[in-house]
N, C-alpha and C positions, 0 to 999 in steps of 0.2 A: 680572740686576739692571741698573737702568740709572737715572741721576741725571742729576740737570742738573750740567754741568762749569763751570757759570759762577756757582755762588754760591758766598758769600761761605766761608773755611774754616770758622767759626762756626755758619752753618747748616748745613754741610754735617756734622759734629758734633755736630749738637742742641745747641748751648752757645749761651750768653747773647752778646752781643758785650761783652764787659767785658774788663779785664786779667787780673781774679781768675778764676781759673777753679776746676772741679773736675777734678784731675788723675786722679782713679779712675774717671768719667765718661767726661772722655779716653780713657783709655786701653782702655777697656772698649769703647765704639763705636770706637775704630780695629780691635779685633779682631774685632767682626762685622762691619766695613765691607771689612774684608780677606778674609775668609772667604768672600764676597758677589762681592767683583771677581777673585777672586787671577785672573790668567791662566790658571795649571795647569788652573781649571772650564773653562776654554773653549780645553782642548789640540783636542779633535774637531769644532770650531765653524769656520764661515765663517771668510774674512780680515777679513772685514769686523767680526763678534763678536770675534775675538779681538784688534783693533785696538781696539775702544773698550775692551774690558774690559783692555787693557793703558791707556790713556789713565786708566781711571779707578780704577787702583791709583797709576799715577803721583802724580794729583791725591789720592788719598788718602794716599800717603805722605811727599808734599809739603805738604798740608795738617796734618798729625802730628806734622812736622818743625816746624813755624813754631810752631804752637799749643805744643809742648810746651816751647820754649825764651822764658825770659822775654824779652832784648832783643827776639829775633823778633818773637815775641808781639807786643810792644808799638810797634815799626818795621807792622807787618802792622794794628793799628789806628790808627797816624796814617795811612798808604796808604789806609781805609777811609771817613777821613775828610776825602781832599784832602790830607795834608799827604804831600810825599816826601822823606824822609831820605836825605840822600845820602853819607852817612857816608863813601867810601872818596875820594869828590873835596873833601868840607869840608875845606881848610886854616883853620889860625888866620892871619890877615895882621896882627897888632898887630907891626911890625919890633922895636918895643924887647922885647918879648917875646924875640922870637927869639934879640938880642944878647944880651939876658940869660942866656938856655938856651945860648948858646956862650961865654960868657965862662963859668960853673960848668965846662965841660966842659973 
């Protein structure tokens, strides 16, 4: 089995690109798309086979992972659309804010 690694997790899933999705859909093609790549199919395969068919369990269980969790999910279609959350470097900079949240403290 072989796919292209560079689209998007949604196609890659047969799903719409939306935020709603169908999670029994999900979860149904992650199980033939695993069944399809798993590595163990290509224990007696070239390095080369068994290099991509590890490559694209990864991307399938990475794609599985985002789609299945809602923030992801929805971090994963603003990425789709230009937009990049950067969630772990965003500070809030309003200071009275902050005195506030240390004076309660």
């Amino acid at each position: 089995m072989s796919f292209d690694l560079t689209q998007n997790y949604f196609a890659l899933f047969g799903l719409p690109v939306a935020y709603a999705i169908d999670r029994s859909a999900l979860d149904q093609r992650y199980r033939e798309l695993q069944r399809l790549a798993h590595p163990d199919r290509y224990a007696s395969a070239s390095d080369q086979e068994r290099r991509i068919a590890m490559q694209q369990a990864t991307r399938i269980n990475e794609g599985y992972r985002v789609l299945k969790d809602r923030l992801a999910r929805g971090t994963y279609l603003l990425e789709l659309r230009g937009y990049h959350a950067d969630n772990e470097r965003s500070t809030h900079q309003d200071s009275a804010f902050l005195m506030e949240q240390m004076e309660m403290r």
